[in-house]
C-alpha positions, -999 to +999 in steps of 0.1 A: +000+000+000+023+022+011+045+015-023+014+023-046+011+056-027+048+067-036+046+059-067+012+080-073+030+110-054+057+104-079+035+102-112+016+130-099+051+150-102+060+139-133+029+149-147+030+185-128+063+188-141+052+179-174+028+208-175+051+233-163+076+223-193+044+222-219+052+264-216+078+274-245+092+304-256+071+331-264+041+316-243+027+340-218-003+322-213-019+292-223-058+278-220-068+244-211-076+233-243-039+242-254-021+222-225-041+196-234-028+193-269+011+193-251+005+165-228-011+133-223-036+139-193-071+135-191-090+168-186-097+162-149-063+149-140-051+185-160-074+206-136-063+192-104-024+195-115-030+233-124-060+236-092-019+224-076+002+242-096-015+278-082-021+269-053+016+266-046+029+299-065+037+281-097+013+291-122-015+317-121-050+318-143-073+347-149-100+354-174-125+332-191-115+307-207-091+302-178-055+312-189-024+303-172+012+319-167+037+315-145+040+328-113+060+337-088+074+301-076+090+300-110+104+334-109+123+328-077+136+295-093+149+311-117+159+339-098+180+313-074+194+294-105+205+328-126+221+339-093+241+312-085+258+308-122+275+326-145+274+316-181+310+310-179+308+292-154+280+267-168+301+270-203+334+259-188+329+216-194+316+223-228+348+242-234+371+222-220+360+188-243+361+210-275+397+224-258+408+186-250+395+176-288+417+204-306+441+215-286+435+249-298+422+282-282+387+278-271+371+310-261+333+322-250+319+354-262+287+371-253+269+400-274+269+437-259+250+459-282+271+465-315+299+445-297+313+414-282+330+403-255+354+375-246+341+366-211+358+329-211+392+314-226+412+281-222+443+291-242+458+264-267+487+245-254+506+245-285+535+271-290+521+281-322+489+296-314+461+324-308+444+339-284+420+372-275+420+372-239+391+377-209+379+413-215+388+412-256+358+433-270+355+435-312+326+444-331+295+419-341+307+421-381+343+412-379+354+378-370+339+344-370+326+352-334+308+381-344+293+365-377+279+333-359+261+356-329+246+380-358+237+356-383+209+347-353+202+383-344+173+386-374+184+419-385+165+438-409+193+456-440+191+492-420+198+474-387+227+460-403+244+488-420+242+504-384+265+477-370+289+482-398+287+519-392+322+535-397+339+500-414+344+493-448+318+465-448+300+453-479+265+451-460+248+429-493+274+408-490+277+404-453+234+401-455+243+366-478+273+354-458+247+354-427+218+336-439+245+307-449+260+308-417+224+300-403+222+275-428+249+261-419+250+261-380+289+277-380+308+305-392+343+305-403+373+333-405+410+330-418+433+358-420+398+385-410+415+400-376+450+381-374+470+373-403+477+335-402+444+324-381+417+307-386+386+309-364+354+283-365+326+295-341+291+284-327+261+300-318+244+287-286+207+301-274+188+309-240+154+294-222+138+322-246+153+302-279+174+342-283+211+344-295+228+346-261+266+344-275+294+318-290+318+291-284+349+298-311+381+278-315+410+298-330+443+279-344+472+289-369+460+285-408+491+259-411+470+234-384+436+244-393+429+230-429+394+225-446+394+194-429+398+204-394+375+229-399+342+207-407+356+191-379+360+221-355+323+228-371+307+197-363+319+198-328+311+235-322+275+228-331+276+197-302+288+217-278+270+246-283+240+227-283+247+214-253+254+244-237+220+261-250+202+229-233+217+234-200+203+273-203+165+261-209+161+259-249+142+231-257+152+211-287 
């Protein structure tokens, strides 16, 4: 008896749970009728989880139909969670297997408005190598880096031309070379900001599914062939997409 009872309590949180993660990106609130298209509960099992769900702080419903958001149990989650890491900090393992894998530089940069900023590097242990250092701060339109954050960003042409503003950047051009980066899922450099490097970055997202920075390895040209770059590519993309997982995007 007592083993049928925990392992109600226990369905009963997986299936609160499961409501709680039926919210995505861009979903302020949500009727009945739409949770029940996300998970597999019966109505009357959905309204006692949600009846559950406010009561404790997690969600909150108002109008007619009944709508729910989420309250403030969630916002001191996430309040507690944001708190208590930094992105480098929660980027660090991802960079160290990519760092491990290439024995290159592996650095972490994060967008600040035309700008970005290296925030994160583990420097290459080879004595031929590269590296921008914590604090390294480039504009968004030079550099693989750069490219591989904006090629996310969804700018419209006039947007664009305003974070070239004052370099000689070929903003048609540039326009194309971003929507293949997003096709492709990397961007590559050689020779853009040091002569003799080459630089293959990553984009990796937030719980909002936004642009929140990338994970770039940078090597001399005379170690980082066409080869190593799909390679670099491929495991950029892993690791990045790792990394946007452990932030809350949902595949």
């Amino acid at each position: 008896m007592d083993n049928e009872k925990t392992q109600d309590s226990v369905r009963a949180v997986d299936r609160a749970l499961e409501i709680l993660l039926a919210f995505r990106p861009g979903d302020e609130e949500l009727t009945v009728a739409e949770l029940l298209t996300r998970v597999e509960l019966s109505r009357p099992t959905l309204y006692r989880l949600l009846n559950t769900l406010e009561h404790n702080g997690f969600l909150v419903s108002s109008g007619e139909p009944q709508r729910f958001r989420f309250g403030s149990a969630v916002a001191r989650l996430a309040h507690v969670w944001t708190s208590s890491h930094s992105i480098a900090d929660i980027a660090r393992p991802f960079m160290r297997r990519l760092w491990e894998s290439t024995s290159e530089t592996v650095a972490l940069f994060v967008p600040e408005g035309v700008y970005r900023v290296c925030i994160e590097e583990m420097e290459s242990p080879q004595p031929l190598s590269f590296r921008r250092g914590v604090g390294y701060r480039e504009k968004l339109v030079l550099g693989a880096s750069g490219h591989s954050i904006l090629a996310f960003m969804k700018l419209s042409n006039n947007e664009l031309a305003t974070y070239a503003a004052g370099l000689p950047a070929d903003t048609t051009k540039l326009a194309k070379d971003l929507k293949q980066i997003a096709s492709h899922g990397f961007a590559t450099s050689r020779h853009e900001l040091i002569e003799g490097a080459v630089a293959v970055a990553a984009p990796f997202f937030n719980g909002a599914d936004r642009i929140a920075g990338s994970l770039c390895i940078f090597g001399p040209s005379v170690r980082v062939t066409d080869e190593r770059v799909k390679q670099f590519g491929a495991l950029l993309m892993q690791e990045a997409g790792g990394l946007s997982h452990t932030l809350g995007r949902r595949q």
